[in-house]
C-alpha positions in Angstrom: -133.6 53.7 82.3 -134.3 56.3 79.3 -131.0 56.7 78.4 -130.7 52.6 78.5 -133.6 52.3 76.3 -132.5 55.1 73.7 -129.6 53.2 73.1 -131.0 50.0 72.1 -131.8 49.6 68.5 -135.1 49.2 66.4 -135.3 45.7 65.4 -139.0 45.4 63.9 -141.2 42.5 63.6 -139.2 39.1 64.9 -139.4 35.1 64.9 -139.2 33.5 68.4 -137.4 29.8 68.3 -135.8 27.9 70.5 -133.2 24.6 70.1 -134.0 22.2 66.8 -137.6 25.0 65.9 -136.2 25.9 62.6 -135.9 22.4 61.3 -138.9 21.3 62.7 -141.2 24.0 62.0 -140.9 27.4 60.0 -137.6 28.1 59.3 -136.3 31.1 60.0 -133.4 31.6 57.4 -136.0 30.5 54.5 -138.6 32.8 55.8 -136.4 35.4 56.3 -135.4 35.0 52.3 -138.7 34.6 51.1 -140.3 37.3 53.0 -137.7 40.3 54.1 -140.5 42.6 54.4 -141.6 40.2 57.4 -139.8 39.6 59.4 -136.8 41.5 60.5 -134.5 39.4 63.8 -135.1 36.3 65.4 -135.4 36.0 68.8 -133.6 33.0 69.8 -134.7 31.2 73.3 -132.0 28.5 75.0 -130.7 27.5 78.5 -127.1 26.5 78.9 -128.0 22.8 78.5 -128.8 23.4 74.6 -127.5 26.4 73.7 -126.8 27.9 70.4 -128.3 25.6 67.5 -126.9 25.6 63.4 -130.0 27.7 62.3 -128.9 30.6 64.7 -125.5 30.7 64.4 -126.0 30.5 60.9 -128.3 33.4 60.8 -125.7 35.6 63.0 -122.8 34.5 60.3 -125.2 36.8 58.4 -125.0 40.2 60.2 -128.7 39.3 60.9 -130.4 41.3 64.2 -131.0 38.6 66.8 -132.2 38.5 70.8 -131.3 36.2 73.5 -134.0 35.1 74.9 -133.7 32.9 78.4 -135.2 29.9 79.5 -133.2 28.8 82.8 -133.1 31.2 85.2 -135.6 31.7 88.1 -135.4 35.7 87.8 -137.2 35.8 91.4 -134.7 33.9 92.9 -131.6 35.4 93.7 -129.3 32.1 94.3 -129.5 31.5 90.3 -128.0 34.4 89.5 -124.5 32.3 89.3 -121.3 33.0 88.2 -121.6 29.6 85.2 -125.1 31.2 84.5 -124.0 34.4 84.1 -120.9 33.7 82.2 -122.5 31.3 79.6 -125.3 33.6 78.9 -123.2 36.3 78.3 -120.8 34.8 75.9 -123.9 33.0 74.5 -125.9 36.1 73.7 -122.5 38.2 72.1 -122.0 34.7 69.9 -125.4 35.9 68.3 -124.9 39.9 68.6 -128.3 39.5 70.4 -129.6 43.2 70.9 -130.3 42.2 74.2 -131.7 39.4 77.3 -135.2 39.0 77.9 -137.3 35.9 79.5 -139.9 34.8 81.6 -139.5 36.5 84.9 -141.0 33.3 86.3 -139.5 29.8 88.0 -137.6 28.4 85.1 -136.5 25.4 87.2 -137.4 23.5 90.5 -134.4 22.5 92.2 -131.0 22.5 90.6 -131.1 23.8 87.0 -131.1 21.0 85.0 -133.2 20.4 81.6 -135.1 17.3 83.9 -136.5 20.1 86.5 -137.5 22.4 84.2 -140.9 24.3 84.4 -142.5 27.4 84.0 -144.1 29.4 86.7 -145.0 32.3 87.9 -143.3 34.6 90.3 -145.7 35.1 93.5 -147.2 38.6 93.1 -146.3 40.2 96.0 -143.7 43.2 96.9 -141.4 41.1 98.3 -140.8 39.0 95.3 -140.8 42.3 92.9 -137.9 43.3 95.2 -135.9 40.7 94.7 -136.5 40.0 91.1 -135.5 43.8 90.7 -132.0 43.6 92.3 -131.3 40.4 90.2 -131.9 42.6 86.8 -129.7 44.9 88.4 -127.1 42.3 89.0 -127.6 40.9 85.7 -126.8 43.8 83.8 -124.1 45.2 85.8 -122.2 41.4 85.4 -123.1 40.9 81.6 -123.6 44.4 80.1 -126.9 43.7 78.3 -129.7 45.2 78.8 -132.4 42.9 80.7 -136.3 42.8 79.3 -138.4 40.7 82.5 -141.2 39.1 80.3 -145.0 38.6 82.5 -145.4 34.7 81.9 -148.0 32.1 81.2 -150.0 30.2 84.0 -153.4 29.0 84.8 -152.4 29.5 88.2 -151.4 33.1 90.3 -150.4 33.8 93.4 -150.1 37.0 95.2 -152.2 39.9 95.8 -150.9 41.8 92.9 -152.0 42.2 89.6 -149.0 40.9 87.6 -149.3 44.9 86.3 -148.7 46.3 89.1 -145.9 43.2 89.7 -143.5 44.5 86.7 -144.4 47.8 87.4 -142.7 47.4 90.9 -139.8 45.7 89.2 -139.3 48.5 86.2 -139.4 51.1 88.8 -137.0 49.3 91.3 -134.2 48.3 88.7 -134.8 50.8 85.9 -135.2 48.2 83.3 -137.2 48.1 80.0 -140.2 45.8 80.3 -141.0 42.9 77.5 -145.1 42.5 77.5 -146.4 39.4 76.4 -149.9 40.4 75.3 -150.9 36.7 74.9 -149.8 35.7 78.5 -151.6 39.0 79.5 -154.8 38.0 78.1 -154.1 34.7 79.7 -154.0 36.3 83.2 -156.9 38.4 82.8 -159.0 35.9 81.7 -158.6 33.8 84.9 -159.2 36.9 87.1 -162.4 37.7 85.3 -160.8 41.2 84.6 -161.1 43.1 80.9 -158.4 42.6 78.6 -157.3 46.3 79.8 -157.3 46.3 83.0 -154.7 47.8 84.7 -152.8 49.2 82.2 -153.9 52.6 82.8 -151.7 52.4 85.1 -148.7 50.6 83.8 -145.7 52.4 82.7 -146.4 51.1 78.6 -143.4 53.9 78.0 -140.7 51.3 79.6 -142.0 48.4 77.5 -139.0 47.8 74.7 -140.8 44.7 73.3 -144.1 43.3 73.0 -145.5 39.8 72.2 -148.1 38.0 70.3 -148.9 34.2 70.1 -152.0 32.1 69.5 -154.0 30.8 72.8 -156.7 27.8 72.7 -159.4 28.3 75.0 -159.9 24.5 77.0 -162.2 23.1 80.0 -161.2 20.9 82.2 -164.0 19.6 84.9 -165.5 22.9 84.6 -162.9 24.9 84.5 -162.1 27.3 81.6 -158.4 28.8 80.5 -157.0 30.0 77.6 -153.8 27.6 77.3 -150.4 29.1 75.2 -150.5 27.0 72.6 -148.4 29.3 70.6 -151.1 28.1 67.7 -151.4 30.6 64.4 -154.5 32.6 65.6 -154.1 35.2 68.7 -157.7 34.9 70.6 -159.6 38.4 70.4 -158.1 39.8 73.7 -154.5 39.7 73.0 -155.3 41.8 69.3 -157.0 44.2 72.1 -154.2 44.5 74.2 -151.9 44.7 71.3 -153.3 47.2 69.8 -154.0 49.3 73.3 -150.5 48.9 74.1 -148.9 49.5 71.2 -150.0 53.4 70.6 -148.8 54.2 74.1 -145.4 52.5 73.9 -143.6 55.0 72.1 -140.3 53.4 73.0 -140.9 50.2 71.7 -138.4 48.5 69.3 -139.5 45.0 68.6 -142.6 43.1 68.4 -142.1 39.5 68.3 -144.7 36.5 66.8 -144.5 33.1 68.7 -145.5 30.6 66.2 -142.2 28.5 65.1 -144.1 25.3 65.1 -147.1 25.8 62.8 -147.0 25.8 58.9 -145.8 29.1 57.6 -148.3 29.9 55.2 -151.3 30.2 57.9 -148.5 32.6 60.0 -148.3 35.0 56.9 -151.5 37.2 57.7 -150.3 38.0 61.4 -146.5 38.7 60.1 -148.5 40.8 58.2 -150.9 42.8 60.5 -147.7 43.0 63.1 -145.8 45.0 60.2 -148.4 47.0 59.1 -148.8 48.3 62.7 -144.6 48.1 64.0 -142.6 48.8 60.6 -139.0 47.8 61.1 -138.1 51.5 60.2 -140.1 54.5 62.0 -141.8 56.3 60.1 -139.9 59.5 60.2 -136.9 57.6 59.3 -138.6 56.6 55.9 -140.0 59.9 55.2 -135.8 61.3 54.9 
């Protein structure tokens, strides 16, 4: 895993878009002009139905740092880790010189994958499932050569005894991969457990996570019932800064930190681009200094 991890490059402070995001919200190319000091590599999220879009290819045309980020596979399941999935994603991800793979580690899909099915999910939080999802990162890597970043993901439901923590924890340890936190899907989670923001990351290995994660969340009631829903809105609620900020002075191999906010007007975006950079440079520090 370290010597996995060592290899992979620094990117900085990224975009995340997906299929059409950079015509209909901020574009990434434009931004990326504007604002250089900003942001730094997009990371680009399709399924073999969509695929690569003009904005992206255009932006690899460029030499510019890029990630793959999936949203079709059902890393817990081990029958999707097929041969056209495998073989698509690969040549997908080299199309963009993506860095490397990363996703959900959730049920992309209920039945056959196809763009009609599609859903997001959780993984149960149990052993079992870590297992499982663990030999499929293995699998993944050995077949496509990229490294493979298991993201925690969004829900207002969980099942499973384990805290989702302890869940990737299992699965880092069992494959040897690098870890992707989402700090806004953690806050998610904690909230509907009634836990602190930091729970259970004394305990989580923070020096496997490669990237980290920061979106907007809206808190909402329904019937009584209070979430926090990823609405991928401008303003990260209080708890994901906390986790953020927690996490981020005990990664110390971290190489990106990514903002998910495509679809919102760019201008109310510019202070977070902003905080993310003054806290993750693109450069480390010691590089600057020679």
């Amino acid at each position: 895993m370290g010597a996995q991890i060592e290899r992979l490059p620094r990117l900085g402070v990224g975009l995340s878009g997906e299929f059409g995001s950079s015509a209909k919200g901020i574009d990434v190319l434009e931004l990326r002009s504007d604002r250089p000091d900003l942001v730094h590599f997009f990371e680009y999220g399709a399924d073999l139905d969509r695929g690569l879009d003009e904005h992206v290819r255009l932006w690899a045309s460029k030499g510019l740092p890029a990630t793959y980020h999936f949203l079709d596979i059902n890393l817990a399941e081990s029958e999707d880790v097929d041969e056209r999935w495998l073989t698509a994603t690969a040549d997908r991800a080299r199309a963009i010189s993506a860095a490397w793979l990363c996703g959900d580690a959730g049920l992309w899909h209920v039945g056959a994958r196809e763009r009609g099915h599609q859903v997001l999910l959780p993984p149960v939080l149990c052993r079992e499932s870590a297992i499982e999802t663990a030999e499929n990162i293995v699998e993944i890597q050995e077949r496509t050569d990229f490294a493979v970043l298991p993201e925690n993901p969004p829900s207002v439901v969980y099942l499973g005894p384990m805290h989702i923590l302890d869940y990737f924890a299992e699965v880092s340890a069992r494959s040897g991969c690098g870890l992707l936190l989402d700090c806004a899907h953690l806050a998610i989670f904690q909230h509907l457990r009634g836990l602190d923001p930091l729970a259970g990351l004394d305990g989580f290995p923070l020096d496997r996570v490669v990237e980290m994660h920061v979106a907007g969340g809206t808190v909402r009631h329904v019937d009584g019932f209070e979430y926090i829903d990823d609405s991928h809105s401008p303003d990260p609620v209080p708890a994901t800064w906390e986790i953020f900020e927690h996490a981020i002075a005990r990664a110390p191999n971290l190489k990106a930190v990514v903002y998910e906010c495509e679809y919102n007007e760019r201008s109310r975006c510019l202070p977070v681009f902003e905080r993310l950079n003054a806290a993750f440079p693109a450069v480390e520090p010691a590089a600057v200094a020679t």
